[in-house]
N, C-alpha and C positions, 0 to 999 in steps of 0.2 A: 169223641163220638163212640156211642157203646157199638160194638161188631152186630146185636141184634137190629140194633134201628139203620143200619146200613142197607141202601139199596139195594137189589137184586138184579145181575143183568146177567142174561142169558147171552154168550155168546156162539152162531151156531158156523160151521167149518169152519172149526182155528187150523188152522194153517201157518206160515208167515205172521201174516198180518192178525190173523185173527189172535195166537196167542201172544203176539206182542203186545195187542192191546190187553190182555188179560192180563199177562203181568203187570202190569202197568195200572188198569184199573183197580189191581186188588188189594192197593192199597187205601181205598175210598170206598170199595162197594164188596158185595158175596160176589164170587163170580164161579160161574157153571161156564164149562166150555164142553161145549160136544166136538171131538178132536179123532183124530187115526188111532185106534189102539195102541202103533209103535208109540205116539206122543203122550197118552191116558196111562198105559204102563211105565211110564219113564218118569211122569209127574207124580204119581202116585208112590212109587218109591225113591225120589228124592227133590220133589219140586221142580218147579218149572224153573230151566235156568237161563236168562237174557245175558247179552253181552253187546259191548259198543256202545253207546249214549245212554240207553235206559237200564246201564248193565247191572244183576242183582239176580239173586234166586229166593223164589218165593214157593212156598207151599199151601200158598190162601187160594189156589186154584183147584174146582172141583171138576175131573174131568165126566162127563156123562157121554153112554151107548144109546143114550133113547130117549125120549118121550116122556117115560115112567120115573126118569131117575130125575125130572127137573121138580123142584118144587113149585107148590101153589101159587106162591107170593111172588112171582118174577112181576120186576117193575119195569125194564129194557130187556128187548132182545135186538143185540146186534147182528148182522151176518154178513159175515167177510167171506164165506164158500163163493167157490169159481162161478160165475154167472152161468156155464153149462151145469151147475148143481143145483141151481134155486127150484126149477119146479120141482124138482124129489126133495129136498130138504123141506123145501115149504110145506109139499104132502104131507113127510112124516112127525111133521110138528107142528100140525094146523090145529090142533086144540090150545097149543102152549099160544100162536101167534093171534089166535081171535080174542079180537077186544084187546088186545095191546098196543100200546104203540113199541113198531119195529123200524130200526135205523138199518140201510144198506150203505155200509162201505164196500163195492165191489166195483170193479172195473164194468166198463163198456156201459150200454144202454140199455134200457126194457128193464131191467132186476125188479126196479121199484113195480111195473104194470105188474108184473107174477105176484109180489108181495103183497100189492092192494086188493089180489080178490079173496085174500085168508085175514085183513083185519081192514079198518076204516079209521089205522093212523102210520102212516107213511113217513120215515124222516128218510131224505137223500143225502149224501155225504160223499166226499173225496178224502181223500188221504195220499200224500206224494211221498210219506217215509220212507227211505230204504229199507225194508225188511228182509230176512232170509232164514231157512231154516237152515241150522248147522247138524244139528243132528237129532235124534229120539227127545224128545220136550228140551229141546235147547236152539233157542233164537240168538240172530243175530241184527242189532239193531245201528246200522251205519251212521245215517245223519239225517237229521231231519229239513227237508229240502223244504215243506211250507206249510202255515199250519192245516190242520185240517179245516173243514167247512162240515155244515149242516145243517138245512132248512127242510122247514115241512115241503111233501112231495102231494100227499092229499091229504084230507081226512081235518079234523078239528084238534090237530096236533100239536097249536101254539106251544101250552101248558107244559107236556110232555119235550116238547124244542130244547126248552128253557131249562126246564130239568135236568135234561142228557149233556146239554152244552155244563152247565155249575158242575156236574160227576166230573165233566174230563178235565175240565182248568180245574179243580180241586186233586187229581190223579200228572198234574205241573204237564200233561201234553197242551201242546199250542193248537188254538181252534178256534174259526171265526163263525158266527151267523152270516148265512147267507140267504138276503133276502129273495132272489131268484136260483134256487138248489138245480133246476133245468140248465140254465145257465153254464150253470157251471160243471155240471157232469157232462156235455158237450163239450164243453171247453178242455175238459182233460181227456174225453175220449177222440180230440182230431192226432195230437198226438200218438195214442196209440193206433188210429185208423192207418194215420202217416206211412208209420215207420215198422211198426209189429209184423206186419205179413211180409211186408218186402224181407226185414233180415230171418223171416223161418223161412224164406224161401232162397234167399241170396244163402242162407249160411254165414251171417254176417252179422257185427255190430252196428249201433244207429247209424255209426259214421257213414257206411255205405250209400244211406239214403241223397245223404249231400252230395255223391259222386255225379258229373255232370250228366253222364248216361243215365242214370237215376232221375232225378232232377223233374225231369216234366212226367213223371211217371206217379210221385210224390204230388205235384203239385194238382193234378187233374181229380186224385184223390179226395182231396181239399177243398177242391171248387166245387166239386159234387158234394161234398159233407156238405158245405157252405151252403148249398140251393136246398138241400134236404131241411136241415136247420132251417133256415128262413120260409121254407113252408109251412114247419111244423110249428111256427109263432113263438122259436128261441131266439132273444136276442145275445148274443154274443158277445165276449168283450172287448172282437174287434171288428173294425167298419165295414170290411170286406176281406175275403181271403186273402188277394195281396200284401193286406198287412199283417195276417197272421204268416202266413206262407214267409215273409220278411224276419218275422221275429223267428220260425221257425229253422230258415236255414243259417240265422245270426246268431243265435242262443242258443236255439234248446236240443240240435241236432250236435254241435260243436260240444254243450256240456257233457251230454252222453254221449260222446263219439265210441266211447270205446266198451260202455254196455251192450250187453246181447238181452234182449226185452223176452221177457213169459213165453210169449210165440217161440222164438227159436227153441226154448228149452221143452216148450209139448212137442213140437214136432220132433226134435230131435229122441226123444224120449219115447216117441208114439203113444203121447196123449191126446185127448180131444182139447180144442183150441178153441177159444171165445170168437173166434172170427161170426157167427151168426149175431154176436152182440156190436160188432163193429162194423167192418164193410159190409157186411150181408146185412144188418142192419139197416146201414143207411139205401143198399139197394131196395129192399124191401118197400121200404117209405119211399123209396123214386116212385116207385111203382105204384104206390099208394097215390102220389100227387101227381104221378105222371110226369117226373121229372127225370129224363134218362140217365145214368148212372154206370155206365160202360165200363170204365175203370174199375170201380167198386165190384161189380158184379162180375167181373171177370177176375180179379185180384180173388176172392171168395171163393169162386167155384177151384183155382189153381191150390189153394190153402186144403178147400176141401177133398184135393184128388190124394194130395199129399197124407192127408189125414186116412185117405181109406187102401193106399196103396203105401206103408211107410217101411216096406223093403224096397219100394220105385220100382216093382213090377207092374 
């Protein structure tokens, strides 16, 4: 396939995740990434360099500062930036995202709502990769724990679905259709509702969540997410939170025990934290249904106090 008739996907806050997938895609499509300077200056003078499973360095990534440096012809725009980025990202590229279809791989909930009022084609997506940055335009890429997923969220964006899914299995990452994409960004966000704020707040790995003192602190979390969820007309992949809450402290807390999840590292760091995309989240919508959410919204506001006192004066 000639390099001209090849796709064009905009990808906008490469990060981690975001220019992992650049690399990766840039052997199947153009790819534009609007990225941090430290990463734009590092790829630019010697490529973008991956390591671990997708390990390689490529120079077929074009880094863009704006708006003006994307071309005409973008066929995809993905966006991996932090979910507390999307309404400024979306503003400064609302002429690139109207009339396109745009895929959200981002953590927590809402992204897609932000993103549907600058175009009228929606795709939702997860991604459970291990990503990380190691250094100035150089990722590191661990193991891939599942494939991704991606269904349309609104809009008449079968076509373009179809599309995006043939780029990534043709780009050898693993990726399923998913016929309910709600579904399933819930289902990846109870985990992080779980367990994210407890260790930015414990100072701690997932494991701590399992700790018994922990334990019904996690689980009320869950059963609130759970009632939120079932008002808002998601069905989930499991019956009832006791059986996720089951799988939860059997699997998925034990396989990460010893991970420290994004939260502990904003907070430690004194960054802003997606906590508005997950518990406050789900309080919000308590609120919305009138479903009380105590835990949730108290979990939230302690995240929050942290976040705006982070010398703990």
């Amino acid at each position: 396939m000639e390099a001209r008739k090849w796709p064009i996907i905009l990808i906008l806050g490469a990060g981690a995740v975001g220019l992992s997938l650049a690399g990766r895609l840039a052997g199947v499509a153009r790819i534009y990434a609007a990225c941090r300077p430290m990463h734009a200056g590092a790829i630019r003078e010697r490529g973008l360099v991956m390591e671990g499973v997708w390990a390689g360095t490529t120079s077929e990534v074009t880094p863009v500062t704006g708006p003006d440096d994307v071309p005409d012809e973008v066929d995809y725009v993905i966006i991996t930036a932090k979910g507390t980025d999307t309404p400024a990202i979306a503003r400064e590229y609302a002429g690139v995202l109207q009339g396109r279809p745009v895929a959200s791989l981002q953590n927590g909930i809402g992204n897609e709502d932000i993103i549907a009022q600058y175009t009228d084609r929606v795709i939702g997506g997860t991604v459970t990769t291990n990503f990380s940055v190691v250094g100035p335009g150089h990722v590191r890429i661990l193991s891939e724990s599942a494939p991704a997923c991606l269904g349309v969220w609104s809009g008449d964006a079968d076509d373009a679905l179809d599309g995006l899914i043939s780029i990534v299995r043709a780009a050898r990452i693993p990726v399923e259709k998913s016929p309910d994409i709600r579904s399933g960004k819930w289902a990846k966000a109870l985990l992080n509702i779980a367990v994210n704020p407890i260790c930015a707040i414990l100072r701690a790995p997932v494991g701590a969540a399992g700790d018994e003192d922990i334990r019904g602190i996690v689980a009320a979390l869950v059963r609130e997410a759970f009632a939120v969820a079932g008002a808002e007309g998601v069905r989930l992949p499991w019956a009832s939170a006791d059986d996720y809450l089951a799988h939860l402290f059997s699997v998925l807390i034990p396989d990460f025990a010893a991970v420290y999840p994004s939260m502990y590292y904003d907070v430690m760091q004194g960054r802003r934290t997606e906590i508005d995309l997950l518990n406050g989240y789900v309080a919000r919508l308590g609120e919305h249904h009138d479903i009380p959410t105590p835990q949730n919204r108290c979990i939230a506001g302690l995240i929050r106090y942290i976040q705006a006192h982070p010398d703990g004066a």
